[in-house]
N, C-alpha and C positions, 0 to 999 in steps of 0.2 A: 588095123592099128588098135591098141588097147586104149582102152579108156576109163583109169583108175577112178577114185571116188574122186572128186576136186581136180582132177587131172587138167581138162577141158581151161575150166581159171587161168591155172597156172600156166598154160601155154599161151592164153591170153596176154595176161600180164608181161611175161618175155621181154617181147618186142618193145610194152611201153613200160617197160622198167624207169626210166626216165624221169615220165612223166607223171606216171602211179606213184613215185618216191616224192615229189615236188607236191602232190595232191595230199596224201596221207603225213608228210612233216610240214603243210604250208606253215606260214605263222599264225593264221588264224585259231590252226589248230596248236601249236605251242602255246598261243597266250590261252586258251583254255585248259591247259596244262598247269601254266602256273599261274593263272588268276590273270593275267595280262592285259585279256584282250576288254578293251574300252565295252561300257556296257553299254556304247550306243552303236555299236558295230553289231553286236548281238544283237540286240533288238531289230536292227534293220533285217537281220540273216531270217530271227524266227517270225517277220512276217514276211518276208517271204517263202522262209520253210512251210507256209500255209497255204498259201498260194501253191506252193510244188506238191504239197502232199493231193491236192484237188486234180489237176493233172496225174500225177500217178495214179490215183483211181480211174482217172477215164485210161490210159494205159492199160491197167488191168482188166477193164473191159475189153478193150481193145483186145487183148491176150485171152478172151473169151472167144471173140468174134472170129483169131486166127487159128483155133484150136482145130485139131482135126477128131482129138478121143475125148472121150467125156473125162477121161484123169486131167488131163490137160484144161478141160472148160471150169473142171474143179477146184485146179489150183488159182485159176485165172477169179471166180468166182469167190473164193475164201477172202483173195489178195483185197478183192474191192468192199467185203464187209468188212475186213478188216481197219479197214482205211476209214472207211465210212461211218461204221459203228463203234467203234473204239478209238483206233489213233487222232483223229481229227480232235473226239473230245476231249485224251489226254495231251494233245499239244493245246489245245485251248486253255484249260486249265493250266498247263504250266507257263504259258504266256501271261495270264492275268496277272504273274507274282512279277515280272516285269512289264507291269501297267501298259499291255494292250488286251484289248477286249476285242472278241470274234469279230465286232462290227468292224471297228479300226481295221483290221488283218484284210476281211472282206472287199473294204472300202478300198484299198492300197494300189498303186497301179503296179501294172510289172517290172520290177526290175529288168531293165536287158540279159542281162546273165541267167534271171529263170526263165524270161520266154527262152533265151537260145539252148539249154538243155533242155527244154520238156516239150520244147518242139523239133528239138531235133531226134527225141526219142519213139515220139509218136510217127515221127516222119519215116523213121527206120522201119519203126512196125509196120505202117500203112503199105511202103515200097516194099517190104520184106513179108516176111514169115514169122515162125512163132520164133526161131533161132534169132532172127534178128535183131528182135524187140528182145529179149531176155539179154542179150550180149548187151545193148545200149544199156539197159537198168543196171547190170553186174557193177557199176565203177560205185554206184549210189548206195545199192543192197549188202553188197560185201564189202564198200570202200570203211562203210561209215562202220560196221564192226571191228573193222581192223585196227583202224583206231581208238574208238572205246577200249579194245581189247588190250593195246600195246599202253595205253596212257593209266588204267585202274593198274597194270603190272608194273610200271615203274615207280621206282622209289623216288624217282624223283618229281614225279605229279606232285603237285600240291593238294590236300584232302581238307587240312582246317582252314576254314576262313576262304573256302575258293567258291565266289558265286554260279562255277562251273560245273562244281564237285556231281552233281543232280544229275547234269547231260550225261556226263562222262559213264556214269554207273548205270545209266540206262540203254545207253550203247555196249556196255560190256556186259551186261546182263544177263542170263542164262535166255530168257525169254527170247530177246535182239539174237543172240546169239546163233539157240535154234531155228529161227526165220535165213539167218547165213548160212548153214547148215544146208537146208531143206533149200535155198536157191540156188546153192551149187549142186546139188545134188539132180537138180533138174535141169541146168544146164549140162552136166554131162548127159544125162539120158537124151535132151534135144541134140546135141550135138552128134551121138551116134547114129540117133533117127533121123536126122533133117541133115546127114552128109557133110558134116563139119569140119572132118577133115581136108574133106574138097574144097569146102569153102573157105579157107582157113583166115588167108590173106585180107579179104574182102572183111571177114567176121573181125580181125585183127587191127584192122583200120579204124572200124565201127568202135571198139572198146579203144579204142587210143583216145579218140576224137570224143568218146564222153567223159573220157577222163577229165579230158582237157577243157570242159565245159566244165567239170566238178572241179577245178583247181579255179577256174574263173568266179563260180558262185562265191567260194569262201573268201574270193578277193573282192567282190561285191561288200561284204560286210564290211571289212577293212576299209575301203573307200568313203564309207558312208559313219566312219568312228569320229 
């Protein structure tokens, strides 16, 4: 079977068209569109979004420990400085301009909705392979670009006077961008090495089921507006 650049995604996706549609137009993400959404729905999302990002670095260890090539314990290995020595302190920073501070974030217990994605992603990893854990991440890594990507391209975003305008453009960013980029790109190569066609069904369930954890996150925020 071929397996084009993005290919692998895209067959992913398929099956949860659905639910990928419902995740990527939630309202969460509308009212960040047009300024909408309550700033205290955000605030609850972005500390949790810190709490998640801590979890995904241990993931990416994790994605160290499942590797079998050193390309693989490489990428695994970038993903968690990445996290660690950069994103961490640019979400810190952009959290202080909505009045939490690291401690605060730190300090926060988990929401139900992030334990049940980031435990269930870990969980996939732990049971599975390196395919398995990269397929749970995919709803997270590529969801969140694709949005960026479609909401800076519509004319009908809101740009002046949107407390959102910040997120948006850093989700559609060339930078965000190439990180989507370069994880689809290794999703297809895991998927031709790690027998993905065979496994398709099984891999296809996994990315339903995190979708559906990412649609429940950004209802989290809404809950707590």
């Amino acid at each position: 079977m071929s397996m084009a650049s993005n290919d692998f995604f895209e067959r992913l996706r398929g099956p949860a068209d659905d639910v990928w549609t419902t995740y990527v137009t939630h309202p969460f993400v509308t009212g960040l569109a047009d300024g909408s959404l309550p700033p205290a729905a955000f605030r609850h999302y972005l500390g949790q979004d810190y709490l998640f990002l801590m979890h995904f670095a241990r993931a990416h260890a994790l994605a160290v420990y499942k590797s079998d090539t050193l390309a693989d314990m490489r990428a695994g290995a970038a993903g968690i400085a990445a996290i660690l020595d950069t994103e961490i302190d640019l979400h810190v920073g952009y959290c202080a301009d909505w009045g939490l501070s690291q401690a605060d974030m730190a300090a926060l217990p988990e929401d139900p909705a992030c334990v049940a994605y980031t435990r269930f992603v870990l969980d996939r990893g732990n049971a599975g392979d390196l395919l398995d854990l990269q397929v749970a991440l995919a709803p997270c890594v590529v969801g969140y670009g694709e949005i960026g990507r479609r909401l800076a391209a519509d004319p009908a975003t809101k740009t002046d006077g949107n407390p959102y305008a910040d997120w948006i453009a850093m989700y559609a960013g060339a930078e965000y961008q190439a990180v989507v980029t370069a994880a689809r790109a290794h999703l297809d190569d895991l998927a031709v090495r790690r027998g993905g066609a065979a496994r398709f069904d099984a891999l296809a369930d996994t990315f339903r089921a995190a979708t559906r954890l990412e649609v429940g996150f950004w209802q989290m925020g809404l809950d707590h507006s």
